[in-house]
N, C-alpha and C positions, 0 to 999 in steps of 0.2 A: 385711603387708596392703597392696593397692596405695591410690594414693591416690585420693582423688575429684577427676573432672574434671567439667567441665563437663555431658557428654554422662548420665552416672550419675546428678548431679543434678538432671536436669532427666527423666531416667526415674523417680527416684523421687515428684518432684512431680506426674510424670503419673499415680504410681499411684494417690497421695491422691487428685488430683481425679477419676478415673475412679471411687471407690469412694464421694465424694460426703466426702471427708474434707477439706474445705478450709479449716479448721482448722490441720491439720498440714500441706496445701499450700503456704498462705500462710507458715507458718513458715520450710518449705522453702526455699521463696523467696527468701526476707528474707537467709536464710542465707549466699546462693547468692555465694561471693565472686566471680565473674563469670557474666555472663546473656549470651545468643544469644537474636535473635528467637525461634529454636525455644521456649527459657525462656517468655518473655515470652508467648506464641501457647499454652503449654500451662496455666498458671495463667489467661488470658481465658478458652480454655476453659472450663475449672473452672466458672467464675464463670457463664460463660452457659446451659453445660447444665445449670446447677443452681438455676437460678432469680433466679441475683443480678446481672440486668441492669446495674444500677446501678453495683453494684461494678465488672464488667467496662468499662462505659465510663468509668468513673472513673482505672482503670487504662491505660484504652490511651492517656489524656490524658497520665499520669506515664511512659509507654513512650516516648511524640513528645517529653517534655519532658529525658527521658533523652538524648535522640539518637539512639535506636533509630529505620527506617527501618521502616515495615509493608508487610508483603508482600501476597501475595497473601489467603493465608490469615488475617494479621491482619485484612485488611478484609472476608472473610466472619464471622469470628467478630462482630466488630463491629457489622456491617448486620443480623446473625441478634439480635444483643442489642436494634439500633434497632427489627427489625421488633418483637420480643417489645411492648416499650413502648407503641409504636401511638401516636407522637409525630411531626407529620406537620412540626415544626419542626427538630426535632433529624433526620430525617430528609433534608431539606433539607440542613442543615450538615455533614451528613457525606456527601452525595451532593456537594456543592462541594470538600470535601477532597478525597474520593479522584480527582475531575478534575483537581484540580490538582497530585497527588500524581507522581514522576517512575518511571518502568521499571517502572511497574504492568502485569499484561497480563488485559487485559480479555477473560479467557477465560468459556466457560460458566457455568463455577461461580459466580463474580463475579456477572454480568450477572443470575444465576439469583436470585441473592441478591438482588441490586438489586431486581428485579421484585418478590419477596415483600416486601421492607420498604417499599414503596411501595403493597404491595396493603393489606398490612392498618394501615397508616398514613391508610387511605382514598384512595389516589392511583391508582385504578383505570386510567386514562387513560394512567400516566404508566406503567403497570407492562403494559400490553399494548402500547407504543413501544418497550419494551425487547424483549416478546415477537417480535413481529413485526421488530425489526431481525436477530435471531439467524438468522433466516432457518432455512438448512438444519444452522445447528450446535447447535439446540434438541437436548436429551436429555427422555428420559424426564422427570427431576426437574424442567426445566424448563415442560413440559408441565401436568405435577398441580399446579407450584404455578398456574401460572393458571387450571387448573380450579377449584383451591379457592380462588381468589382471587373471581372472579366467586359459587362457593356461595354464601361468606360474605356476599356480599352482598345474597344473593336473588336475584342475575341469572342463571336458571338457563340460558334460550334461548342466550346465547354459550358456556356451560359445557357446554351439551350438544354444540351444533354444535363444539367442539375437541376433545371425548370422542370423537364418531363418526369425526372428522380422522385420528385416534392411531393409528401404526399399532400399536404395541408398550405394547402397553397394563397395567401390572402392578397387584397387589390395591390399591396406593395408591389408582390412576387409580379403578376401581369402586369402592373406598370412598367417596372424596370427592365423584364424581358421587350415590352410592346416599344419604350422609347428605345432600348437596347439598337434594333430594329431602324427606326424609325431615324434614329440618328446618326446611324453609317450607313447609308447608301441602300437600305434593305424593306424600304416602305412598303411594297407590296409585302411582307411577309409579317410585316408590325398589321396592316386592315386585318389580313386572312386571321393574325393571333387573338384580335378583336372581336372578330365574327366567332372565332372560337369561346372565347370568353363567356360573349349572350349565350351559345348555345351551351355549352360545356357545365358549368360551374350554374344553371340557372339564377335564382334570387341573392345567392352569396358567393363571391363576392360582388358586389356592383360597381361597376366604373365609378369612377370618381371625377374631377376638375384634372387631374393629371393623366387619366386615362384620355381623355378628351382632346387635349392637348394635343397630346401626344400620335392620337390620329386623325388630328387636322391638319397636326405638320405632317406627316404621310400622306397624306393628300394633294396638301399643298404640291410637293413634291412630284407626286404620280401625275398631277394635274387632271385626278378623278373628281369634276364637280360635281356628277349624279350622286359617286357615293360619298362624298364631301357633305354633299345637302340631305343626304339620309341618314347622317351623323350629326348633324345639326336638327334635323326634327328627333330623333332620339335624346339626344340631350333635352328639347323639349317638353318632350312626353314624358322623362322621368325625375324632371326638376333637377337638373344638377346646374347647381349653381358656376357659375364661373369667376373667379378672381380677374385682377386685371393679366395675368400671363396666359390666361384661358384665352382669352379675346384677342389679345395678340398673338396667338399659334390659329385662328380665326380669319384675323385680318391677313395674313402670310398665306392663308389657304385658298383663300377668294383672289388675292395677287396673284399666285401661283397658277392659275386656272382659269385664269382671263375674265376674272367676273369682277376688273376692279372697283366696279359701282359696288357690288355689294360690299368688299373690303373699306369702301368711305361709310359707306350706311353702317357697320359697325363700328368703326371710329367713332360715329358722331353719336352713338348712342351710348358707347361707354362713359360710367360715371368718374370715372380715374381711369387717366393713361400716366404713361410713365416715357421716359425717353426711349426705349423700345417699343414703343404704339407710333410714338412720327413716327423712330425709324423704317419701322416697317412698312408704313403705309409709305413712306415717303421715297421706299426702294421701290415697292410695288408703282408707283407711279409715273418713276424714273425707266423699269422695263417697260412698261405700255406708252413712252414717249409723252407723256403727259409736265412737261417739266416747267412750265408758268405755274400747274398745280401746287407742284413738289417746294417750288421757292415759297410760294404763300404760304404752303403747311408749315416748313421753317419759321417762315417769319412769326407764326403763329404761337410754335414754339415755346419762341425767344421770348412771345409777350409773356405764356402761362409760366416764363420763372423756368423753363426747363434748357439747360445748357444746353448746346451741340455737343458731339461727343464723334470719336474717330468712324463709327458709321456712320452719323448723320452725315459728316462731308464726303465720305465715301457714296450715298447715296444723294445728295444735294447734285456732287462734279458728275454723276451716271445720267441725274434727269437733263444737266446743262447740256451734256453731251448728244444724249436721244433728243432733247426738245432741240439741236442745234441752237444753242445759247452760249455763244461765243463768249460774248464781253460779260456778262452774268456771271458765268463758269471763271473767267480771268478774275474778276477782283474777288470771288469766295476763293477762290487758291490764294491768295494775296494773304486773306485775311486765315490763314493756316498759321499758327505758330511753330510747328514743325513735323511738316507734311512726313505721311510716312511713304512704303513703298507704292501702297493704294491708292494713296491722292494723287499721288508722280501717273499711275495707270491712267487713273482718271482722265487727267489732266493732258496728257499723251496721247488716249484716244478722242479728246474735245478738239483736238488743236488739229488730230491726222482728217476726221469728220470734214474740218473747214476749211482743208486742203491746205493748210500753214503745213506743212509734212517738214520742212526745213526748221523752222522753231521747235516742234516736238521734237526734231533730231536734238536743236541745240540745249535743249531742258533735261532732256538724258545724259547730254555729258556733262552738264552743271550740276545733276545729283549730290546730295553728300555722303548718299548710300550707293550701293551696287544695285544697280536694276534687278527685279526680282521678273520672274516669266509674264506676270499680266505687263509689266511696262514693255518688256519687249513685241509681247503680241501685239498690242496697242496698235504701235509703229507696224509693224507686219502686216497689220489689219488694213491702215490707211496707203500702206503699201500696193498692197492688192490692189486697192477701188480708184487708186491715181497712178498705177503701173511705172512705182518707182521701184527697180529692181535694183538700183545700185545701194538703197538703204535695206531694201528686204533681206540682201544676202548679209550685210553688217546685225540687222535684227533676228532672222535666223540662224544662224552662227551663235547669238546670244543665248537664244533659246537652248539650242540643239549639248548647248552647254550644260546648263541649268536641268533640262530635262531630254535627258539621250533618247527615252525611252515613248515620250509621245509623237504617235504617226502623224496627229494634227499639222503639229508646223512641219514635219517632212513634205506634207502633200500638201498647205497652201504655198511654200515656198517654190513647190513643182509645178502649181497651177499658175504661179504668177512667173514663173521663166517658159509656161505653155501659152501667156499669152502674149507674150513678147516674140514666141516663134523661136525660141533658146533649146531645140531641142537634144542636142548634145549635153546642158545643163541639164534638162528634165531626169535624162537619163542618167548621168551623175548623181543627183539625187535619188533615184531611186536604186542605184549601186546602193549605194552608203546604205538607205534602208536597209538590205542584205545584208549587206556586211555587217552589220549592226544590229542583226536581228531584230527591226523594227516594224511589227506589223500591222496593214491599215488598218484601223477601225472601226466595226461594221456601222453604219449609219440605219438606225431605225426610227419610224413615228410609229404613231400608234393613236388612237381613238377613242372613246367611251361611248359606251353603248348599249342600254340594259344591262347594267351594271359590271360587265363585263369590260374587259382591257382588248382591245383587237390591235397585232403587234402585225406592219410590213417590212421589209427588208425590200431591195431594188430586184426589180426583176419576179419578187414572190407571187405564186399560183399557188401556195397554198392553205390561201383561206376558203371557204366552204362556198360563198359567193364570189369567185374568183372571177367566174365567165360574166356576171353581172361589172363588176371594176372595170373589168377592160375594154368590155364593148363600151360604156359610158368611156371611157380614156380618150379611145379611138375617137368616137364622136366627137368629143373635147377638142381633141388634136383638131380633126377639119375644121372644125366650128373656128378654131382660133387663129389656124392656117387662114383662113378665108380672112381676118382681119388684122393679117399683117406679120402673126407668130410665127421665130424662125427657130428651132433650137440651138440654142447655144453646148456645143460640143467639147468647147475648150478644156472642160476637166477631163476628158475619156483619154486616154493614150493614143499619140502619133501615128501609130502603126493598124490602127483600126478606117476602116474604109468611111466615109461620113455618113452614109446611107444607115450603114452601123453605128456609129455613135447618135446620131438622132436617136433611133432607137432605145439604144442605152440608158442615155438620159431620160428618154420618155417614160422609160418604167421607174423613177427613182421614187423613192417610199414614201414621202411628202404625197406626193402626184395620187397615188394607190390609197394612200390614205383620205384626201380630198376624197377622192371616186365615190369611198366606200361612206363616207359620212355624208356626201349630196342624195345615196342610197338610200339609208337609213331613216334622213331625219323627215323633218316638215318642210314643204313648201316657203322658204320666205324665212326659215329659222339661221339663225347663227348657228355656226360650226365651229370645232374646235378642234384642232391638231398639235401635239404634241413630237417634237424632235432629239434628240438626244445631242447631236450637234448643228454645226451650222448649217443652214439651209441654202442650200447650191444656189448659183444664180439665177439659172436655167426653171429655176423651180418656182422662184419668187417671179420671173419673169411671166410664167405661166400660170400662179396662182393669181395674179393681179387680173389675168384675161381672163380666168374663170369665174373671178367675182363680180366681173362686168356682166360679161355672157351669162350667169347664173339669176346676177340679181340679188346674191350672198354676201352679207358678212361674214366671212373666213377668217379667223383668229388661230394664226400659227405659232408656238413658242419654240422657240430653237434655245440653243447651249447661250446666247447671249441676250435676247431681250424676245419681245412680244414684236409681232405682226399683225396689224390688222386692217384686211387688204377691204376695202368697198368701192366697187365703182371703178374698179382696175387701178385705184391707187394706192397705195400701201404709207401707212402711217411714220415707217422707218427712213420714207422718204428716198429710199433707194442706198439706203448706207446703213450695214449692217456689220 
């Protein structure tokens, strides 16, 4: 039997670490009665593609204390360990080594590397210096990581403009431009990068399980089911397989869009979930008020071996809260080992829900933290629906802290001293707005519809079928008038005559929205409306009549949870 050299041992340590056995690598190792950088460079390895950063930099210190010289390759493995950490000190110190290090050659790969541990180290500046020195010897890989260097940090406008630069552009480059997108606030522009994608680039490159993903969470988002499901038979039709975070950007999409049956039908079909599959199902069913659901899916959980985790009870206290599950929601806060700002939210808006508004007050001053904006809204929220104004002005005042610059809490603070008849305070408040340069923010819904996005604002004529919306409105209105519909005006300003705030209200973009999708669809079909915030009283009070008078399931999603009005009664229960 020959014997073992060097080269044999340091193949069989590659094999361990490649197989994630570094366990028996390290053994390997230890073993090794002589080591070659190769040795040295294949256990860092190990260590860094498998998550144990630490270890690996721990090591490359005992490699330089060895006498061993680091190559090339040692100092990407290295830089690739610093970027993982996101340590902008220890990035520093090993950006001074490797300059002072001798016969290094600061090729591509290197520089490529530098760039990325500088980017996400937060060294943006320092990591487009690198870019832009490489000139004409940038590759590919060099390229995506500074695109995704800029995503991450929400700077999409240089991310883009270096995307349209590329000329060789592969599924990486679209991916991390599409999630770029996708991930700050910019979904419609992640589907449109997609659709370019098919069209653009034909057979090469092809979407991938991340391309996928990534616009299902856009969807989710948009709350576009048609083109959600025409994303979903596309992945069909061209076998792309899905991992389990495929299926979970899936389950978020079908949440997102009101179709939570379908979001459980993918659950139950997945072969592995992970604690982000409850979670997400078990958020999504906490918005649609489903919350007997949401506690069984926990409980379900806890049997398959998978801990709870700071969103599971972030999303467990949401469903207690929407399913009105008082005592439920009390002893899981109980069993928090130490609730953070979100569970205190939570927990604030379960307790404002069930009209305890005096206990949520006294849970905020027993905090060990400082309330953060959702604790305060909470309380502001339950403010409103029990017109306690002497806690709303202590909760807004918290807010108006915290966040100077949002119009939300200026204007439910001035709706809830407009229905106490405060209007001296209304107007105070809306001083300060002024002064403070604080301006309201437009409130739109919007619709799907043959693939198309159809966007109202209050008051808007100008969509193409505009004369259709309103004559149906009008209709509406008497039809609903006739059993008993009054509008509610309270939000319009004092100084408007009532004959005029009916009005007002009666065109609000919910309202025009409804119109235009009773328009469009089928007989007898579910509808779906989309809000960017809360949905006015006045609105909920009128979508509930028209789901009678219609004969419709209407499914409205606003800035806080689902609505789903049948029969003139709404799922929210009247507390939103």
């Amino acid at each position: 039997m020959p014997r073992r050299n060097v080269v044999t041992w340091t193949a069989t340590l590659t094999g361990y670490a490649r197989t994630g056995d570094l366990e028996s690598a390290r053994r390997c190792f230890d073993a090794m009665p002589h080591r070659t950088v190769v040795s040295w460079n294949a256990m860092l390895s190990g260590y860094s593609q498998n998550g144990f950063e630490d270890e690996a930099l721990r090591l490359f210190h005992d490699m330089v204390d060895a006498g061993f010289r680091p190559n090339e390759t040692t100092w990407v493995i290295v830089i690739s360990s610093c970027a993982a950490r996101g340590d902008p000190t220890l990035a520093d110190s090993l950006a001074t080594l490797l300059h002072r290090a001798r016969g290094i050659d600061f090729n591509c790969f290197l520089r490529t590397a530098l760039l990325d541990m500088y980017a996400k180290c937060g060294r943006l500046a320092a990591a487009r210096r690198i870019f832009d020195d490489l000139g004409p010897r940038k590759n590919t890989v060099t390229w995506n990581a500074m695109i995704s260097a800029y995503t991450r940090s929400g700077d999409l406008a240089p991310a883009r403009e270096l995307f349209d630069r590329m000329l060789n552009k592969d599924v990486v480059s679209w991916n991390s431009m599409i999630a770029g997108y996708a991930q700050n606030g910019q979904s419609a522009f992640a589907v449109r990068l997609f659709k370019d994608m098919l069209t653009l680039t034909g057979e090469h490159p092809k979407p991938d399980e991340f391309t996928m993903a990534s616009v299902f969470s856009a969807c989710g988002h948009l709350g576009t089911l048609e083109i959600g499901n025409w994303a979903v038979a596309f992945l069909g039709k061209n076998q792309i397989r899905l991992g389990t975070s495929g299926y979970n950007s899936l389950i978020f999409m079908y949440s997102k869009c009101g179709s939570i049956k379908d979001a459980q039908r993918i659950f139950q079909e997945m072969e592995r979930k992970d604690a982000v599959s409850y979670n997400t199902l078990i958020s999504g069913l906490a918005a649609h008020g489903r919350g007997r659901e949401a506690l069984e899916l926990m409980s379900k959980m806890k049997e398959e071996g998978i801990n709870p985790d700071h969103a599971t009870y972030v999303g467990i206290l949401t469903a207690c809260s929407h399913g009105g599950l008082l005592q439920e929601g009390r002893r899981l806060f109980e069993t928090i080992e130490a609730p953070s700002n979100d569970h205190y939210a939570c927990m604030v808006d379960l307790l404002g829900r069930a009209g305890e508004v005096e206990e949520a007050n006294r849970l905020i001053q027993t905090m060990p933290m400082k309330p953060h904006a959702g604790v305060y809204g909470s309380l502001l929220n339950a403010c409103r629906i029990y017109r306690r104004t002497d806690l709303a002005e202590m909760a807004a005042y918290g807010l108006f802290e915290i966040e100077p610059n949002n119009s939300g809490n200026y204007v439910l603070l001035s709706n809830i001293y407009a229905q106490a008849g405060r209007w001296e305070d209304v107007d105070r408040v809306r001083r300060m707005m002024r002064k403070r340069g604080v301006m309201k923010a437009t409130g739109w819904s919007w619709v799907e519809h043959g693939g198309e996005v159809h966007k109202f604002i209050a008051g808007d004529r100008s969509h193409e079928r505009c004369s259709e919306i309103y004559h149906l409105l009008a209709n509406l209105r008497r039809r609903m008038e006739r059993s008993g519909y009054v509008a509610d005006g309270s939000c319009v300003l004092r100084d408007v005559v009532e004959e005029d705030r009916e009005e007002m209200v009666g065109v609000h973009s919910e309202k025009l929205a409804v119109c235009f999708a009773l328009i469009v669809s089928e007989a007898g079909e579910a509808i779906r409306v989309m809000k960017n915030m809360r949905v006015c009283w006045d609105c909920h009070t009128a979508i509930r009549a028209i789901s009678k008078l219609e004969g419709r399931e209407i499914i409205v999603r606003d800035n806080n949870r689902f609505h789903h009005f049948v029969e003139g009664q709404c799922s929210c229960k009247d507390y939103w």
